[in-house]
N, C-alpha and C positions, 0 to 999 in steps of 0.2 A: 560745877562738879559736885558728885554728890559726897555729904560727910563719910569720911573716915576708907574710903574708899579709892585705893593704890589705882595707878594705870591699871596693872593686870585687870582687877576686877572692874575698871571702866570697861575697858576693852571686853570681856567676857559677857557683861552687860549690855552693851550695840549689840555683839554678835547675838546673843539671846532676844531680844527684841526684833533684829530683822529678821530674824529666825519666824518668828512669828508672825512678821510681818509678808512674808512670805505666804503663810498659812490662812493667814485670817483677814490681809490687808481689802481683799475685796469687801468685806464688812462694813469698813471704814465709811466716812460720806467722803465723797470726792474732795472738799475742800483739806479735811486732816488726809487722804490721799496726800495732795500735790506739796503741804507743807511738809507733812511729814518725809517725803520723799528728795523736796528740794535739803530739807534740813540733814538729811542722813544719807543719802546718795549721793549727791551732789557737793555735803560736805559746805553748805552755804552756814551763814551764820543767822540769830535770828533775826537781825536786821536784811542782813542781805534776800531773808525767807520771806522778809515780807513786803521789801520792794518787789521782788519778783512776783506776789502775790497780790500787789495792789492795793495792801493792807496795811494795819498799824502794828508795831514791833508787838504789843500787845497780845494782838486777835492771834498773830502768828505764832506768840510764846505758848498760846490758850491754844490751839488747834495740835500742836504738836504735844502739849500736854496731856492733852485731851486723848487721840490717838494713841497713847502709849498706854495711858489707863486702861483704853478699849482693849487693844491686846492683850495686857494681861488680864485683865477680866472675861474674854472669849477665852482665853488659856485656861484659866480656874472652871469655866465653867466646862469647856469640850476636852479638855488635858489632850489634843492629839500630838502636840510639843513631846509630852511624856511617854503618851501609848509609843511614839516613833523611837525616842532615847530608848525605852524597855525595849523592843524592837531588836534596834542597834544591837544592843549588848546581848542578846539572848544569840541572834546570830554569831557575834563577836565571840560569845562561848564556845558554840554549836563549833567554829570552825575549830577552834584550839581545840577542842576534842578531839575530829576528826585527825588534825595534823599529831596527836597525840597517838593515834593507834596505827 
């Protein structure tokens, strides 16, 4: 787990990541794909990611590593995470308005 950091914001953190991974996972190479996916989908561990992969705890802790960097690095560069949130909330406004008049 990462420092200093409660459940909640564990929790907020997955969701932010599949979030994107949603968005950008086609990106990805197929191998941090299928780790990535065994690891967070599936709810595997990293050993269990990388029996299932054929691989060493290692390659599998690197692959998943690896893929989340990617993520948020397509996110810093394309922000459509953000463009979507602004989005959200501009709508989320727009309605309270109208329920407003």
């Amino acid at each position: 787990h990462k420092a200093g950091l409660d459940k909640f914001d564990l929790l907020e953190d997955r969701i932010y990541l599949n979030q994107l991974y949603d968005l950008y996972g086609a990106l990805l190479t197929e191998k941090q794909r299928n780790a990535y996916e065994h690891h967070e989908f599936s709810d595997l561990s990293i050993t269990e990611t990388a029996e299932r992969l054929d691989t060493t705890r290692q390659a599998a802790f690197d692959l998943i590593s690896r893929a989340k960097s990617r993520l948020e690095e397509l996110e810093a560069l394309l922000k459509l995470h953000e463009r979507i949130k602004n989005l959200e909330k501009r709508i989320e406004d727009l309605e309270e308005r109208c329920q407003d008049k």
